[in-house]
N, C-alpha and C positions, 0 to 999 in steps of 0.2 A: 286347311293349310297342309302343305307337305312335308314331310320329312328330310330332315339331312342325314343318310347314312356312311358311316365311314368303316369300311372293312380293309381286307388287308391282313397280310403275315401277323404274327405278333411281335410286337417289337417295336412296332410302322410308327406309335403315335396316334393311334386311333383314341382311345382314351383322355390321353393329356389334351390333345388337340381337340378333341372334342368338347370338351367340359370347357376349351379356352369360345370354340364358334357358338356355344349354348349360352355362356355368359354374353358375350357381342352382340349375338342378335337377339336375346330374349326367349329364347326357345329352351324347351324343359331339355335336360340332358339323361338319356337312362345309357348305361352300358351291360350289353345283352347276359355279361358273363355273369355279372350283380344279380340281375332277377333269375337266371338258373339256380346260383346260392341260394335267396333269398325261397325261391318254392323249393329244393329241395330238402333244405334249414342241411348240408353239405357244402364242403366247401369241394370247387371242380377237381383236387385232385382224390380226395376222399370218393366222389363219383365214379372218378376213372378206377380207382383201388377197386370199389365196393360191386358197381353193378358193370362198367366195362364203357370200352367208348362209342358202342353203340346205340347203350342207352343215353348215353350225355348227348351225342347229336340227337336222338329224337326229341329228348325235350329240349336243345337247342332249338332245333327246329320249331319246335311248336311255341316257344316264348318269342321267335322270329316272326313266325305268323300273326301274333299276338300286337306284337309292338307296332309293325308295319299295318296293321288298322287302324291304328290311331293316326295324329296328325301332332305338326308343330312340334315336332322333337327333333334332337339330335343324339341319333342311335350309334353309338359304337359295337359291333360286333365281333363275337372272337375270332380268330384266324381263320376255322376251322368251318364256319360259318356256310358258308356257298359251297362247299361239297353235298349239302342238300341242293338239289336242282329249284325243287319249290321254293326256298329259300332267296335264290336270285329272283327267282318270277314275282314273287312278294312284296322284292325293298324297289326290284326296275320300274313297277306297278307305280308313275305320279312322281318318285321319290324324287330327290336328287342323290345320286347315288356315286358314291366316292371312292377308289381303294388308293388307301396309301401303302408306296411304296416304299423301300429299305435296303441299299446296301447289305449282303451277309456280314461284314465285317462289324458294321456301326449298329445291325440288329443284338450280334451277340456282346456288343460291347453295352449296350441299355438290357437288358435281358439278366445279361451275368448266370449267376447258378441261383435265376428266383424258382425254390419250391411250389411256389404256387403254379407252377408252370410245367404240367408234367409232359408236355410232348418234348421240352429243353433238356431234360436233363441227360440225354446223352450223350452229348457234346453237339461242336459246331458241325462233324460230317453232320449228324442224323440230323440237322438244321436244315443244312446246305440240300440235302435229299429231301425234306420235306417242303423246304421253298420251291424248288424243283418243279415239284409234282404240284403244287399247285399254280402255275403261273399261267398254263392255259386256264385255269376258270378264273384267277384274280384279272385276266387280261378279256376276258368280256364285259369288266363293269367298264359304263361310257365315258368314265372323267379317273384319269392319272396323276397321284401327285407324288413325286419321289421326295420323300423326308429325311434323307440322308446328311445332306449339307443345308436343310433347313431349319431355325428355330420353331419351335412350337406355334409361334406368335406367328411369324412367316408362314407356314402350312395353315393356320387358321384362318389369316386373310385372305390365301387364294381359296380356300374353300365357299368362305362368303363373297367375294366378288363371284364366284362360280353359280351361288345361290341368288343372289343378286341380278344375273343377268342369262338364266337359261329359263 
């Protein structure tokens, strides 16, 4: 069985929404940034503090390669995710493959000043510049869903009709 994965900025709803389509259609829910935690026994900003963010994408990457083996999940992955190349080749690989989208405005307005969140904390510019730069690689995944004026509930039913019928 395939995968439902939902990437995307952070901010997007990847998580909540995810954990809403994993209940719905019976399908386990892992989110990617959890098992980085959980193997490094660090939480991601301690990571970024301690060894830098080079090494947090590789083992991003490699708990991405991980997961995208299995089947019958709904993966949410961090933001930052798909600046590994191998990474999109992975989740494209069978999945159904999601990125939600997000207004700057309504991202930093769910976001706020969360600590756990260390690429946020310098304000909404270094946001705006980081959304920026990643929109050419978030605009090569095949399915868009702007979560900006949608409920959680609402992005999770398009997502399962999406899964539902491709």
């Amino acid at each position: 069985m395939r995968n439902i994965v939902l990437t995307g900025f952070m901010g997007t709803g990847k998580t909540t929404v995810g954990q809403i389509v994993a209940t719905q259609t019976g399908l386990a829910f892992v989110d990617t940034d959890a098992v980085i935690v959980a193997r490094a026994e660090q939480s991601i900003a301690e990571i970024f503090a301690a060894q830098g963010e080079p090494a947090f994408r590789a083992l991003e990457a490699e708990v991405c390669a991980d997961l995208a083996a299995g089947g019958g999940q709904v993966i949410a992955t961090g933001g930052g995710a798909l600046l590994d190349p191998r990474t999109v080749e992975v989740f494209a690989d069978g999945n159904l493959f999601v990125c939600l989208m997000c207004d700057l405005d309504e991202i930093a307005r769910r976001i706020g000043d969360d600590p756990l969140r260390p690429l946020a904390r310098d304000g909404i510019e270094r946001l705006a510049r980081l959304l920026e730069s990643r929109r050419p690689i978030y605009a090569r995944v095949p399915h868009q869903i702007d979560t900006s004026s949608l409920t959680p509930q609402q992005a999770a039913e398009e997502i399962i009709r999406l899964w539902q019928h491709t």
